[in-house]
GULUMPA-211566 format. One record per residue (C-alpha): residue number from 1; x negated, y negated, z negated. Coordinates in nm, 4 decimals. Layout:
+-----+----------+----------+----------+
:  nr :       c1 :       c2 :       c3 :
+-----+----------+----------+----------+
: NUM :        X :        Y :        Z :
...
+-----+----------+----------+----------+
REM end
This chain:
+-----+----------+----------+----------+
:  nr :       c1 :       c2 :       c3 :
+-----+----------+----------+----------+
:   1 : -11.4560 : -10.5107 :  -0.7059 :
:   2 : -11.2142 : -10.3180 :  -0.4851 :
:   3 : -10.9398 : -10.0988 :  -0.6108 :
:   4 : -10.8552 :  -9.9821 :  -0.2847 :
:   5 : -10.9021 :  -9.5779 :  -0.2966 :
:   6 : -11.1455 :  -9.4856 :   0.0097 :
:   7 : -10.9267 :  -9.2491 :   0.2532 :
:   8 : -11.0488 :  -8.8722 :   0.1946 :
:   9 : -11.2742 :  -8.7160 :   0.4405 :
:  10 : -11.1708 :  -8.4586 :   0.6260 :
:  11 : -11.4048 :  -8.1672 :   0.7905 :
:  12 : -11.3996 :  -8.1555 :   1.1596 :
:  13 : -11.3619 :  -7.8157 :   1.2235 :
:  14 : -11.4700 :  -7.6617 :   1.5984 :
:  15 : -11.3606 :  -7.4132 :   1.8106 :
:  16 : -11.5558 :  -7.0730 :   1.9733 :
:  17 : -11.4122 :  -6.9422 :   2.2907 :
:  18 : -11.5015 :  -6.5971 :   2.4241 :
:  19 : -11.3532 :  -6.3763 :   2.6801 :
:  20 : -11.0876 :  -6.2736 :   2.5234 :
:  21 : -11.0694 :  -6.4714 :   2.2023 :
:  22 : -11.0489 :  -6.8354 :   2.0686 :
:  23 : -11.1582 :  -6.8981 :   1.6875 :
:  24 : -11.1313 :  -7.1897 :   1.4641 :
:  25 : -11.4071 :  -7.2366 :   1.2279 :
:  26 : -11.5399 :  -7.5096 :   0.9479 :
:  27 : -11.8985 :  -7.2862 :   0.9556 :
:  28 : -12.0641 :  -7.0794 :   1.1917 :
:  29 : -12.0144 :  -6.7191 :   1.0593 :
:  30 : -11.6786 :  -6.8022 :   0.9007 :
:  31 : -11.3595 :  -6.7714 :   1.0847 :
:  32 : -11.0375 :  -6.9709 :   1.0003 :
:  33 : -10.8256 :  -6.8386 :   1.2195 :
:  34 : -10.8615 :  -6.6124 :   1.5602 :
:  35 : -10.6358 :  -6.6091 :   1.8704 :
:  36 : -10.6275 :  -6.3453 :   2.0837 :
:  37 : -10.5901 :  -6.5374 :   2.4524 :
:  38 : -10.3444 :  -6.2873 :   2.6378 :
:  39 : -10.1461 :  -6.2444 :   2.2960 :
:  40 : -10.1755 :  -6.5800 :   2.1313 :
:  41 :  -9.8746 :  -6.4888 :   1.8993 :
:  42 : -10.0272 :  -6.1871 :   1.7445 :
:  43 : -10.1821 :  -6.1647 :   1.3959 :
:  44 : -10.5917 :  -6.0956 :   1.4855 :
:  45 : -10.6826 :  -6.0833 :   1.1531 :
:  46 : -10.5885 :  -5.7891 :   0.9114 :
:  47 : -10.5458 :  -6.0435 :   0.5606 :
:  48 : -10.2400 :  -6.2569 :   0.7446 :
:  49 : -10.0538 :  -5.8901 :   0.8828 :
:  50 : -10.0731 :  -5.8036 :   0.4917 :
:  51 :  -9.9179 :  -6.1934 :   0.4138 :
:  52 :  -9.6342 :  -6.0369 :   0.6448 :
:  53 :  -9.5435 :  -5.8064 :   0.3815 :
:  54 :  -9.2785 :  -6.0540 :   0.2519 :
:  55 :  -9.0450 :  -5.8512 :   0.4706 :
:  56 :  -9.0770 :  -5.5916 :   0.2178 :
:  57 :  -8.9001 :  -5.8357 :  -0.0107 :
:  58 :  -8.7289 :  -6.0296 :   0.1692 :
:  59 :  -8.6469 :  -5.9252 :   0.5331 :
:  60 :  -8.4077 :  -6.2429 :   0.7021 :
:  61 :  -8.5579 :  -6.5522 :   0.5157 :
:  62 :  -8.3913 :  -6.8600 :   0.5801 :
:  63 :  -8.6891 :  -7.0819 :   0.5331 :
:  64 :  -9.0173 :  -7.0523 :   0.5352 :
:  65 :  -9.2982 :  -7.3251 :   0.4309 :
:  66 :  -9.6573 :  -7.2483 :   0.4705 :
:  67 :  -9.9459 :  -7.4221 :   0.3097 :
:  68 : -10.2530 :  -7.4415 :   0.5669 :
:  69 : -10.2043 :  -7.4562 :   0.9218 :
:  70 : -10.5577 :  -7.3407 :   1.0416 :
:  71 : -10.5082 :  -7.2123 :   1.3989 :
:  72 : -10.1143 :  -7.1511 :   1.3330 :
:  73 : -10.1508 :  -6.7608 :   1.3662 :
:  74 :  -9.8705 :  -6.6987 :   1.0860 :
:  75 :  -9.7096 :  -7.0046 :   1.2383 :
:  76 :  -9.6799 :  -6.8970 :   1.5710 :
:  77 :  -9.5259 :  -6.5759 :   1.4503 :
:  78 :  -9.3121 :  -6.6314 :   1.2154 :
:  79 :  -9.1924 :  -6.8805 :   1.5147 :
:  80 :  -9.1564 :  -6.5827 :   1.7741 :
:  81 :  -9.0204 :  -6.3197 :   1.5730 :
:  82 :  -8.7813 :  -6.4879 :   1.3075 :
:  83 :  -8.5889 :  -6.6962 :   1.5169 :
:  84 :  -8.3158 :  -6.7932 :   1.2593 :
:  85 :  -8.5806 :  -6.8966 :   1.0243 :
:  86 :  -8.6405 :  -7.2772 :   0.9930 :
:  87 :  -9.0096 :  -7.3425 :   0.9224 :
:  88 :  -9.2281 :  -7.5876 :   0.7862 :
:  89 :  -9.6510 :  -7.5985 :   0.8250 :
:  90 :  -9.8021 :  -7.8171 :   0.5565 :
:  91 : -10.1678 :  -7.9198 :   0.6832 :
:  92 : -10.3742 :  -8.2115 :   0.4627 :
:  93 : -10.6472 :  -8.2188 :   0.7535 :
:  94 : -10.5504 :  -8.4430 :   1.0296 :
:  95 : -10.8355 :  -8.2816 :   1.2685 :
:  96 : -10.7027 :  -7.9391 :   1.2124 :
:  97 : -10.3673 :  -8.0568 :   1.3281 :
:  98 : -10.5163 :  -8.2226 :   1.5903 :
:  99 : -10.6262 :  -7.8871 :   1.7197 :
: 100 : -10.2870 :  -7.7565 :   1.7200 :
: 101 : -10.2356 :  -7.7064 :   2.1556 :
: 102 : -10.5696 :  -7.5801 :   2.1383 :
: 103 : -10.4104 :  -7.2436 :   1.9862 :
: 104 : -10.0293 :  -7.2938 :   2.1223 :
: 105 :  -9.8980 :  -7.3929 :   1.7964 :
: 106 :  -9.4942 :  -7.4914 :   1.9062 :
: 107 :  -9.4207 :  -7.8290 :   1.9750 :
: 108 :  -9.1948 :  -7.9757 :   1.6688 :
: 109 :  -8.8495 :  -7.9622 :   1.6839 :
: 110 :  -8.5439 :  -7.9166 :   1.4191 :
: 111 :  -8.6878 :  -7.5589 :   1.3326 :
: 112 :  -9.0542 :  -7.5728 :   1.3194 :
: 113 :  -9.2258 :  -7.9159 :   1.2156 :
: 114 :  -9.6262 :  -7.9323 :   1.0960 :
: 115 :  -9.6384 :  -8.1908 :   0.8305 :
: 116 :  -9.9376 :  -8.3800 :   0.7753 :
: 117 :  -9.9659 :  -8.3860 :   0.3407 :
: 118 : -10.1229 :  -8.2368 :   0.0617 :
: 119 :  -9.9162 :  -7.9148 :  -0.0187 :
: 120 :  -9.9206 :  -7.9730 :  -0.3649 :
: 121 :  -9.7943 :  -8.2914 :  -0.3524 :
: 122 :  -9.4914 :  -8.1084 :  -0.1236 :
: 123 :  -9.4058 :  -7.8214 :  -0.3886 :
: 124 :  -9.4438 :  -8.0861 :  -0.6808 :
: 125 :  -9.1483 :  -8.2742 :  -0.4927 :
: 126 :  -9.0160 :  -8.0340 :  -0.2613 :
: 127 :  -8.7132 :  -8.1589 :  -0.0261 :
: 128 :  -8.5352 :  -7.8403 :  -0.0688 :
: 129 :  -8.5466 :  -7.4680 :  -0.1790 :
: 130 :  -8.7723 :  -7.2712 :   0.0278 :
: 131 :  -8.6988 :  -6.8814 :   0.0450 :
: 132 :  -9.0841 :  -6.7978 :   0.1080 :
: 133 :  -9.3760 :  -6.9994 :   0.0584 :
: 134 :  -9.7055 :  -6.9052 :   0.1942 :
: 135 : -10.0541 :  -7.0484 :   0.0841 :
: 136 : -10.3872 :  -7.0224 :   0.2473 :
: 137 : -10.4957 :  -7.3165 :   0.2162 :
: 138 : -10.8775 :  -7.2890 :   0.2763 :
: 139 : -11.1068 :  -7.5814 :   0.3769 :
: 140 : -11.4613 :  -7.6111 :   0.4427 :
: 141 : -11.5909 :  -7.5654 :   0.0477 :
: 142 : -11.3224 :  -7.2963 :   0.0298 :
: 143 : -11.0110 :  -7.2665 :  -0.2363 :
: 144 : -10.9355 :  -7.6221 :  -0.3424 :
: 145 : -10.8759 :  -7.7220 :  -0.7122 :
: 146 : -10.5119 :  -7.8448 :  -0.6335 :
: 147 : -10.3959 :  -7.5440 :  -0.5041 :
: 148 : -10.5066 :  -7.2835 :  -0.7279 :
: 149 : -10.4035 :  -7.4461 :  -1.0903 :
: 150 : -10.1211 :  -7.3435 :  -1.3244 :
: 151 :  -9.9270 :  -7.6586 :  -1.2296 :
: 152 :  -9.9379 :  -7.5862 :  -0.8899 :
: 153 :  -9.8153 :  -7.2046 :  -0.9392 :
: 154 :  -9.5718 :  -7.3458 :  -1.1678 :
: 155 :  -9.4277 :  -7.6072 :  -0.8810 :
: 156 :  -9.4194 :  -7.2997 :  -0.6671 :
: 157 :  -9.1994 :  -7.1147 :  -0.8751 :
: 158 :  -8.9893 :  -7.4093 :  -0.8766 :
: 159 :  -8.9623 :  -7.4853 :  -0.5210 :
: 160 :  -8.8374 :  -7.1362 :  -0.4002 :
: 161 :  -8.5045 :  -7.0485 :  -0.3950 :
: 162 :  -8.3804 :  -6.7676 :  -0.6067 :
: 163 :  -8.5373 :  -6.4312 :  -0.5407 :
: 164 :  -8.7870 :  -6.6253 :  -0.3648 :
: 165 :  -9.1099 :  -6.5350 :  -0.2124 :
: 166 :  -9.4624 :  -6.6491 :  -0.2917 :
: 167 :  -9.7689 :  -6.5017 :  -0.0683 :
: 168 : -10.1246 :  -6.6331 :  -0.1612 :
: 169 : -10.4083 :  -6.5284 :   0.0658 :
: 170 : -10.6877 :  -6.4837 :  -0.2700 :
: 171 : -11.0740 :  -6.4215 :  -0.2096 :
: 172 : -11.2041 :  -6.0970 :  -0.4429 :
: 173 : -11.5330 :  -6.2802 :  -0.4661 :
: 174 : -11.4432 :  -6.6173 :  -0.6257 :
: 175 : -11.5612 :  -6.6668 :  -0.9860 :
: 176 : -11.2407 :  -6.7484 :  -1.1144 :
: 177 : -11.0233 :  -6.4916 :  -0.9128 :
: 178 : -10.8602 :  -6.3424 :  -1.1838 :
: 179 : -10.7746 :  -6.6474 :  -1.3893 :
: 180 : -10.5651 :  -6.7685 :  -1.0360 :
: 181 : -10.4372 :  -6.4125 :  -1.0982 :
: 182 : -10.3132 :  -6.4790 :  -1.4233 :
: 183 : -10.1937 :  -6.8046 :  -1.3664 :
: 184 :  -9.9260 :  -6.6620 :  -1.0810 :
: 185 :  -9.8148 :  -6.4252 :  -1.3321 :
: 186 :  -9.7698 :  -6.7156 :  -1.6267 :
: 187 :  -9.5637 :  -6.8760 :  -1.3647 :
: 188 :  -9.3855 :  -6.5839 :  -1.2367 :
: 189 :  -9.3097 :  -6.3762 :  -1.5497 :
: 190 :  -9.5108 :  -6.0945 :  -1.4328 :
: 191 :  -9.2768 :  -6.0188 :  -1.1584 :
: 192 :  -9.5897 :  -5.9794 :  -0.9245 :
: 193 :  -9.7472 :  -5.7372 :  -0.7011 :
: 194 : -10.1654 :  -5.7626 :  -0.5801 :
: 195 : -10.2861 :  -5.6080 :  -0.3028 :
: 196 : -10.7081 :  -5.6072 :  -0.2499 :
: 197 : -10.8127 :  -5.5324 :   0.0543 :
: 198 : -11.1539 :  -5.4827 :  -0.0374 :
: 199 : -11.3291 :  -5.4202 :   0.3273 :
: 200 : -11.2452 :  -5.7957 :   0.3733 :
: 201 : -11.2701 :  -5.9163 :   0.0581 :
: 202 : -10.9267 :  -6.0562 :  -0.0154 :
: 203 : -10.6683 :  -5.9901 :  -0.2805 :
: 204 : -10.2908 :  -6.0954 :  -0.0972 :
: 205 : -10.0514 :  -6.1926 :  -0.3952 :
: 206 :  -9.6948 :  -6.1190 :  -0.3929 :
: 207 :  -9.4620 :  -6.3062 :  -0.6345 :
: 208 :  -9.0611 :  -6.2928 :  -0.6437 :
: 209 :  -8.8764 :  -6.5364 :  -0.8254 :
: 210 :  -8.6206 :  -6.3228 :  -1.0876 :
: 211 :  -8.8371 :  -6.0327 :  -1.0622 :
: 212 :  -8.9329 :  -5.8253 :  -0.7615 :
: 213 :  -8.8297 :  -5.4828 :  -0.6287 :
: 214 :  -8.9615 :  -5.3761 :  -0.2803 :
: 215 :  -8.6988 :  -5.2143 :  -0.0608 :
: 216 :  -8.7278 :  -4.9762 :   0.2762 :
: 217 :  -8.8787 :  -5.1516 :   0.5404 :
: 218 :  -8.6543 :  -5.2932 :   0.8713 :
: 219 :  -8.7160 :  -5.5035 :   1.1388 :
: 220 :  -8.5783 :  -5.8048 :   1.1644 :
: 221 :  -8.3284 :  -5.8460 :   1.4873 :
: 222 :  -8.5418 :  -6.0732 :   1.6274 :
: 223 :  -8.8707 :  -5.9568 :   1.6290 :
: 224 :  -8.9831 :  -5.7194 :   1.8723 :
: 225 :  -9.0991 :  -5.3290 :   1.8422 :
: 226 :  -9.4622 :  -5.4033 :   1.9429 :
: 227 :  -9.5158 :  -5.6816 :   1.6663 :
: 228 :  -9.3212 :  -5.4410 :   1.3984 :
: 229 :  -9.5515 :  -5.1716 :   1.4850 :
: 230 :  -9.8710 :  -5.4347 :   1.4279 :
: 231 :  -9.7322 :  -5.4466 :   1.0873 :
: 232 :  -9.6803 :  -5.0673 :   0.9895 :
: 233 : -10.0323 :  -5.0383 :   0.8215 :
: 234 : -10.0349 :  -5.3620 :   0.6073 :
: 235 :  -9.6715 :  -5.3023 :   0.5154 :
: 236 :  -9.8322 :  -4.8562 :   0.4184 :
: 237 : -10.0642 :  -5.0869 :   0.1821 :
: 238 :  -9.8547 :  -5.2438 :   0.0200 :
: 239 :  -9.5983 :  -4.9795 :  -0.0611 :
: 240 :  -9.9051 :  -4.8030 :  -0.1923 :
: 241 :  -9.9741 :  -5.0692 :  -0.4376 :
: 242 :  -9.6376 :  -5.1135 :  -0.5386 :
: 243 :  -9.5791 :  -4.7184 :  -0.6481 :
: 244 :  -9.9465 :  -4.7220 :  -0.8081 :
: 245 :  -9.7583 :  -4.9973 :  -1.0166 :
: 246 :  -9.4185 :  -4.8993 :  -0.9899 :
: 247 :  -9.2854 :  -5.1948 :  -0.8343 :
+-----+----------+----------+----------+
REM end
């Protein structure tokens, strides 16, 4: 008998094209990730504008590495609009990746790269600090195991520099949400902020590395005043939150 592991299977996902709008998606009914076509570098969807709210916390990261690649919306701009940032797109699905110019992900280069891996594997051996990591890391069956234990919140903690950032895109409606919940602040000392956006069902998680403290919002030199202004309501959420729990 063999001991050769089989490869793991990867979901094909597909792509739905309207007029004005190109979606990837695993299942009909449930969108990955949307692109508007005559602003393919804005944030569609309401969940990753909240994400955004890093630059609350940390407003001129030097690095940025994101767990899930999807369509690449928070890729593309984080790309556009933080120019000095060097970033790095962890995707485990080689078909989603392959789907990359269908949604004008940027080519690689020195500053942006899309790595093919598992992302926990990456934050258990990271190759450097990262100042903000990102996860939404969905697949077809939803939230995978890997990426929602207390190891893996642990790595994270580990992996960001000092004063880091960690932003997890949650769903309100999974069984175990508020054990993932807990686990983030085991691994963060409580220095963590939770934002539910109950219209779309998901809880964004905010965690700083040596405690967090949110600070006046300003706009970073390089992003323009039209994708600021996309922000202003996610970024009036959060700040809500944050006094409700004096953050």
């Amino acid at each position: 008998m063999s001991d050769t592991v089989p490869p793991r299977r990867h979901a094909r996902p597909f792509v739905l094209a309207g007029q004005k709008t190109r979606a990837l998606h695993f299942a009909t009914g449930e969108t990955q990730s949307r692109m508007n076509l005559k602003r393919p570098d804005a944030l569609t969807l309401a969940y990753t504008r909240t994400m955004m709210g890093f630059l609350l916390l940390k407003p001129s990261p030097g690095s940025i590495a994101m767990i899930g690649l999807g369509g690449g919306s928070l890729a593309k701009f984080c790309h556009r609009h933080l120019p000095a940032t060097v970033i790095r797109v962890l995707e485990i699905n080689p078909h989603v990746i392959a789907m990359r110019d269908n949604f004008l992900v940027p080519a690689d280069d020195d500053r942006f790269r899309v790595i093919e891996c598992d992302g926990a594997d990456f934050v258990h051996h990271p190759p450097q600090p990262f100042d903000v990591l990102m996860v939404d890391g969905y697949d077809k069956r939803g939230l995978p195991a890997c990426l929602c234990s207390q190891a893996f919140y642990d790595d994270c903690s580990k992996l960001l520099a000092a004063g880091g950032i960690l932003v997890v895109n949650l769903h309100l409606e999974h069984p175990d949400h508020a054990e993932h919940v807990a686990r983030i602040h085991r691994s963060f000392n409580d220095a963590v902020l939770v934002v539910d956006d109950d219209a779309d069902g998901n809880a964004i998680v905010f965690a700083e590395k040596g405690g967090m403290q949110t600070a006046p919002a300003r706009r970073p030199a390089g992003m323009c005043q039209d994708a600021w202004h996309s922000l202003q309501d996610s970024f009036a959420l959060i700040l809500a939150a944050a006094a409700r729990h004096n953050v």
